[in-house]
C-alpha positions in Angstrom: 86.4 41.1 71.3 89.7 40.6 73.2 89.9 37.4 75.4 91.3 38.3 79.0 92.4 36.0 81.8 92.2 38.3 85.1 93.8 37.7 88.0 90.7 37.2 90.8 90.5 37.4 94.5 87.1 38.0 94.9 87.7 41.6 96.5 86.7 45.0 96.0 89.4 46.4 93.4 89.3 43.3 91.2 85.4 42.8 91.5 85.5 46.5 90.2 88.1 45.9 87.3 86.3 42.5 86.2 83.2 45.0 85.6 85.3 47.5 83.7 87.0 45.1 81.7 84.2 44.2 80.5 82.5 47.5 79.7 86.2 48.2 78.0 84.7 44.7 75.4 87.2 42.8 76.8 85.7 39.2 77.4 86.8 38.4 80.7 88.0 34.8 82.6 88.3 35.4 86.1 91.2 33.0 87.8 91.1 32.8 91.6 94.9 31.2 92.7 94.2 29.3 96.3 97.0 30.4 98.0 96.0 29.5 101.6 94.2 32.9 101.8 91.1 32.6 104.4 87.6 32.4 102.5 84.5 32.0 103.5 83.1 30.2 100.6 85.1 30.0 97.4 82.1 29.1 94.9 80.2 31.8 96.3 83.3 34.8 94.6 83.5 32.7 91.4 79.8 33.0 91.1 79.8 36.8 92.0 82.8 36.8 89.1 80.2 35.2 86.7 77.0 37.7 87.7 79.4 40.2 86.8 79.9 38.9 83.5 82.7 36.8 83.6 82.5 34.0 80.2 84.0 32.1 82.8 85.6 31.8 86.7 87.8 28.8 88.2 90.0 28.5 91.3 92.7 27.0 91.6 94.8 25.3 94.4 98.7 26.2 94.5 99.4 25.8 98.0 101.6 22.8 97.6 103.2 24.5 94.8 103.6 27.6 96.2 105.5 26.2 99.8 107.6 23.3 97.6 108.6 25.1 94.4 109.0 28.7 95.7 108.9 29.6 99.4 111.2 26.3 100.3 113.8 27.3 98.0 114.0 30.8 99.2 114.1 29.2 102.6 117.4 27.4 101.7 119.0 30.5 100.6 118.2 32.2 104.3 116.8 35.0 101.9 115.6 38.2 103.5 114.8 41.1 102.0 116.7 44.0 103.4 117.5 41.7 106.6 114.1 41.2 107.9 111.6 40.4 105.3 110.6 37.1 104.5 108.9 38.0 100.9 106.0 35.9 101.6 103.9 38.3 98.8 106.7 38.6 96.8 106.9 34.9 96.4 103.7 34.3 95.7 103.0 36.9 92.7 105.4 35.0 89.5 103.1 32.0 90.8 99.8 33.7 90.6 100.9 35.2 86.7 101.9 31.5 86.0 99.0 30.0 86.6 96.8 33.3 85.2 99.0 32.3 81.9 98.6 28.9 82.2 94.4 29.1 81.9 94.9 32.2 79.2 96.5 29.5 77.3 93.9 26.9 77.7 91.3 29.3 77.0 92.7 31.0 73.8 93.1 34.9 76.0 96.1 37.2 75.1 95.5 39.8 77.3 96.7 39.2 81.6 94.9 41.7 83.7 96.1 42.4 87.4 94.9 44.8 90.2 97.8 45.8 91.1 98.5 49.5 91.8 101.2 51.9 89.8 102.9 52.6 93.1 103.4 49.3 94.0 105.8 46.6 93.4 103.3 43.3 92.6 102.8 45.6 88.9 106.6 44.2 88.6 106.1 40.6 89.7 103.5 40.0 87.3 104.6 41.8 84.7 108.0 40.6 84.3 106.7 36.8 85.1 104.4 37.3 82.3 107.0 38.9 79.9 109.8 36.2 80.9 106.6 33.5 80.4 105.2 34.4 77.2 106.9 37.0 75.1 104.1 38.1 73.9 101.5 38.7 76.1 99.8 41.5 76.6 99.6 42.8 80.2 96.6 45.2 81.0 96.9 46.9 84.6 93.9 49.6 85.1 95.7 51.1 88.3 98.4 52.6 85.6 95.6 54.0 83.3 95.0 57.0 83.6 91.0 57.1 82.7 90.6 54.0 85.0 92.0 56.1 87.7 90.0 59.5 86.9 86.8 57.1 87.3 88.0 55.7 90.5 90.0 58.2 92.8 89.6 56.2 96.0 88.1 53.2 97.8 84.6 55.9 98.3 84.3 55.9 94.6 84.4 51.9 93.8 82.8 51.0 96.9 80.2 53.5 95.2 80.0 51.4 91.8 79.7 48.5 93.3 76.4 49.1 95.5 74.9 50.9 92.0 75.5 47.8 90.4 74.4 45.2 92.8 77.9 43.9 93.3 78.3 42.5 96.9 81.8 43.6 98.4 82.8 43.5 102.3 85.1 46.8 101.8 84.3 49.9 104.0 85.5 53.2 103.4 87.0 53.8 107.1 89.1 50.6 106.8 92.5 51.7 108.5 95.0 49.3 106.7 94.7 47.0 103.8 96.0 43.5 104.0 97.1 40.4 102.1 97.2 36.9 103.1 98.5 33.6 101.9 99.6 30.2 103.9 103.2 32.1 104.3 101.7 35.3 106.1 100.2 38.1 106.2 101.0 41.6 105.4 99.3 45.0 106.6 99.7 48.2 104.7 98.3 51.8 103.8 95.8 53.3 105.4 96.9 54.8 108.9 100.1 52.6 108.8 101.6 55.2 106.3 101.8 57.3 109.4 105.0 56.4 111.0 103.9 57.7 114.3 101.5 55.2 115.2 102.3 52.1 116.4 101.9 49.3 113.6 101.9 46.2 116.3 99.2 47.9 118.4 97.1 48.9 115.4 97.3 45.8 113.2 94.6 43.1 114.6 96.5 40.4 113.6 95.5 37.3 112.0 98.1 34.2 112.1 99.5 35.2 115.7 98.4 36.5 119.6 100.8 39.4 121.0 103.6 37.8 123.1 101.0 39.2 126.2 98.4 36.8 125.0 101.3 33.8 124.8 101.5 31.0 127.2 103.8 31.5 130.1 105.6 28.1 129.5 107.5 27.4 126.5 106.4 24.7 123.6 109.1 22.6 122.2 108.7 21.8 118.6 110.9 19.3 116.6 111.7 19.8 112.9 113.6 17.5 110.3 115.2 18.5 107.2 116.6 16.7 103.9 118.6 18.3 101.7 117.9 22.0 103.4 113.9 21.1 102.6 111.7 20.5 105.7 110.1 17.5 105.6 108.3 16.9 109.1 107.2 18.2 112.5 107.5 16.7 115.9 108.0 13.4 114.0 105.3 14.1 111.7 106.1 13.7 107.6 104.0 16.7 105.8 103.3 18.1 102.8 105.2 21.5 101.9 101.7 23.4 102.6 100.6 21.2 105.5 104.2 21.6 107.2 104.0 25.3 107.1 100.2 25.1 108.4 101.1 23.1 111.3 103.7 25.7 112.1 101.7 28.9 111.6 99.5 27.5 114.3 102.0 26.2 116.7 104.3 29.8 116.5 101.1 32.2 116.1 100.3 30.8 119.9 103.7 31.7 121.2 103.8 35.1 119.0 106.5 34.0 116.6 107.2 36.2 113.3 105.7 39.9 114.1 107.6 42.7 112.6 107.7 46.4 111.6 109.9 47.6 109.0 109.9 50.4 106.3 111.2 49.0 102.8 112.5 50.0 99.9 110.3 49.4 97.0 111.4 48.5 93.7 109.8 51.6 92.0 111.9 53.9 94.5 109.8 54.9 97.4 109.6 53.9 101.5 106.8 51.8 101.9 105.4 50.6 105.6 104.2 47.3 106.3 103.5 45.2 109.5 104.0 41.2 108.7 103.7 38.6 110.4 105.0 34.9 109.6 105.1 32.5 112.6 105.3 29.3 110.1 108.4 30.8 108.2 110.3 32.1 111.0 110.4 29.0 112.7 111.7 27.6 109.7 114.3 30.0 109.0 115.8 30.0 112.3 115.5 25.8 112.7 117.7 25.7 109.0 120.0 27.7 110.0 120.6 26.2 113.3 121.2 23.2 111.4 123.5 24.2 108.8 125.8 25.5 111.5 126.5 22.0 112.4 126.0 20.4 108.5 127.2 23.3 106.2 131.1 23.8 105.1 132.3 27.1 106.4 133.4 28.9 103.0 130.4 27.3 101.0 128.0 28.5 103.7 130.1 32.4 103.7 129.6 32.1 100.2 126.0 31.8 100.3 125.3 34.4 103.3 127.1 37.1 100.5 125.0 36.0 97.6 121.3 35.5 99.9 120.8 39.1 99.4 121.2 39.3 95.7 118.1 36.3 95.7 116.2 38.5 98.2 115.9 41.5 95.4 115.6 39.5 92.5 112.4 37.6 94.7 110.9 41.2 95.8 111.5 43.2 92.4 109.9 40.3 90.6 113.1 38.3 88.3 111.4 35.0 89.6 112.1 34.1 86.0 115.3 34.9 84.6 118.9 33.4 84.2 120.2 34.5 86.9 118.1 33.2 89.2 117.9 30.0 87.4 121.6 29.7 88.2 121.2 30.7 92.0 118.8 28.1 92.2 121.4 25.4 90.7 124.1 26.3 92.9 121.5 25.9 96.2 120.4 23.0 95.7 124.1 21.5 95.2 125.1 23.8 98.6 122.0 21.8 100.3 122.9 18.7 100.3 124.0 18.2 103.6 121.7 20.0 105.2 120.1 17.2 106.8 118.8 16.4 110.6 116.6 17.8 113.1 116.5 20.5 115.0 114.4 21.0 118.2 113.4 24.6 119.2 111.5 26.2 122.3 108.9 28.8 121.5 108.0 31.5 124.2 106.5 35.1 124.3 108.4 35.7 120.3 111.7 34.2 121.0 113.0 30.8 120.1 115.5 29.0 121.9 117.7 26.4 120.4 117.1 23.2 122.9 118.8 20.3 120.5 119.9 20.0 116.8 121.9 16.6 115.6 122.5 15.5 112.0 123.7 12.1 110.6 126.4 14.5 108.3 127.2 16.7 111.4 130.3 18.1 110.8 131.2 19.2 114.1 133.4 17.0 115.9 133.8 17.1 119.8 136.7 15.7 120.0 138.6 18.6 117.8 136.6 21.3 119.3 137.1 20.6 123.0 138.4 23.2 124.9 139.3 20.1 127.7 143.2 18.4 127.5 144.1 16.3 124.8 141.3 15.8 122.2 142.0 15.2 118.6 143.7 19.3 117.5 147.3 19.6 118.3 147.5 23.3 119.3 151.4 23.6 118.2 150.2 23.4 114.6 148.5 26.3 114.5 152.5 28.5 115.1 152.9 27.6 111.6 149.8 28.5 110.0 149.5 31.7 112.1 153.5 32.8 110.6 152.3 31.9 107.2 149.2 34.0 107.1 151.0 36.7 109.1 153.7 37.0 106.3 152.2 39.5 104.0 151.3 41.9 106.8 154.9 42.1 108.2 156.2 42.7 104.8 153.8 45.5 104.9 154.5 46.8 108.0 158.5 46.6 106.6 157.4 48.9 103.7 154.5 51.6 105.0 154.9 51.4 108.8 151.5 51.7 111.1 151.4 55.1 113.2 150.1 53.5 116.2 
């Protein structure tokens, strides 16, 4: 009998695939990764895992983990996926298949099973964490079987299997989106979001944050610090990684922070909808950059703006673990280093305002930028500097001249 280590949420489509694991004679441990996502009562879905038939069923809590060792870092690159997305699923998966492989180890499995989908791009996160982790692995995904999928067309069909077998499941049939939730935020997809007509903020009951209707009609300041491009506390406050971004999921969600809309590009080739929302995160994102404007040298920081979108794809198609990023991640945390101070922001209706930022390595200097008399910037030495860059463009214009 193959030993298994499953990747377990407790939900329909891996409740189902524990059972068929097992009918398949695989002997199954079911591994459910605490990742901030609500539950009701955690003992109660290992339990269900082991009337299934799991051999065994553990949770465990990566929160701190998850915030300190992955989001944070992607925060100090300002990295967005195509612009706008914040990756908070994306980050989350090559931490998921690390612990999965971590417990396969301790329990003598071989095999990793995952729920994810064929269509999808979490089938590349785990698979290429798992490959770049342990060689030789062997990853098992039922949504890219083929008889998996003849026995189970559609949500009707397991939602079917699990009342026959007395397996308890909160899944309807008529559900209009499907969504997925950690500390970072919460994404809403499929369902009667794939329709591109309808409108995904008005459909989406939303989870983290109230519509900037629902907001207060006065603005909430909120103070954050920083060391080393890491945010360390709130309104004065030190946190933990997880706790800070808690804090500031509740304090944004109440002034509507983080909602968007976007269609993305998936890493398997197709235009995928999805409605996110974020209010921790993009709190954070906007306070770090605020404060690298005043900490963060000019070409170093131009540098980094070029290479953020190269970390954004290799975070969302799932190279969490490779060379490359190992050397992105090197060269940030040397670019971080004086990104340190505090930034204070106002929060109203979705926007945020910049009310105060200071910094004890503050590189901007009053007295050089003052647009008042004097002042420390003789204005005379820039007729040299402008001839000198100038040069190669009049010899130009001496050669080819402009038809203007």
């Amino acid at each position: 009998m193959a030993r298994c280590v499953l990747a377990y949420s407790g939900g329909l489509d891996t409740s189902v695939i524990l059972s068929w694991l097992l009918e398949e004679g695989y002997e199954v441990h079911a591994v459910y990764v605490d990742l901030g996502q609500p539950c009701e009562d955690r003992e109660a879905l290992l339990e269900k895992a082991r009337r299934i038939g799991a051999a065994s069923a553990r949770a465990i809590d990566a929160q701190e983990e998850l915030c300190r060792d992955f989001a944070f870092p992607v925060l100090q690159w300002q990295a967005k996926y195509e612009q706008m997305y914040l990756m908070g699923t994306s980050i989350a998966r090559p931490l998921i298949a690390k612990t999965c492989l971590q417990v396969a180890r301790q329990v003598g499995a071989d095999v990793f099973a995952h729920g994810a989908t064929g269509k999808g791009n979490d089938q590349c996160r785990f698979q290429l964490a798992a490959e770049a982790l342990w060689p030789g692995i062997r990853v098992v995904a039922p949504w890219r079987i083929e008889r998996f999928r003849q026995r189970f067309p559609g949500r009707k069909e397991m939602i079917a299997y699990c009342q026959q077998r007395g397996i308890p499941v909160k899944a309807t049939a008529d559900r209009p989106y499907s969504s997925d939730e950690n500390c970072l935020h919460i994404s809403y997809e499929a369902g009667k979001l794939e329709d591109l007509s309808v409108a995904g903020l008005e459909l989406v009951e939303f989870g983290m944050t109230v519509s900037p209707q629902q907001a207060p009609d006065q603005p909430e300041e909120v103070t954050i610090a920083f060391e080393r491009g890491v945010p360390v506390a709130v309104n004065g406050q030190t946190l933990s990684p997880a706790s800070l971004v808690k804090l500031l999921n509740q304090i944004g969600g109440r002034h509507a922070i983080g909602r968007i809309d976007i269609v993305e590009n998936r890493f398997v080739g197709m235009k995928s909808r999805g409605v996110y929302e974020a209010p921790g995160m993009t709190i954070l994102y906007q306070a770090h950059r605020l404060l690298e404007q005043i900490t963060m040298d000019r070409d170093l920081m131009h540098l980094r703006d070029r290479l953020a979108p190269e970390v954004a794809e290799l975070v969302y198609y799932g190279f969490w673990y490779s060379a490359k990023m190992d050397a992105l991640m090197a060269f940030i945390r040397e670019a971080q280093k004086t990104v340190t101070g505090e930034v204070t922001l106002a929060l109203y209706k979705g926007n945020m305002m910049v009310r105060r930022r200071s910094s004890p390595l503050s590189l901007y200097d009053e007295g050089i930028a003052t647009m008042e008399a004097g002042g420390d910037y003789n204005q005379s030495d820039a007729e040299g500097f402008l001839r000198i860059q100038g040069l190669p463009l009049r010899v130009q214009a001496k050669v080819t001249p402009r038809q203007w």
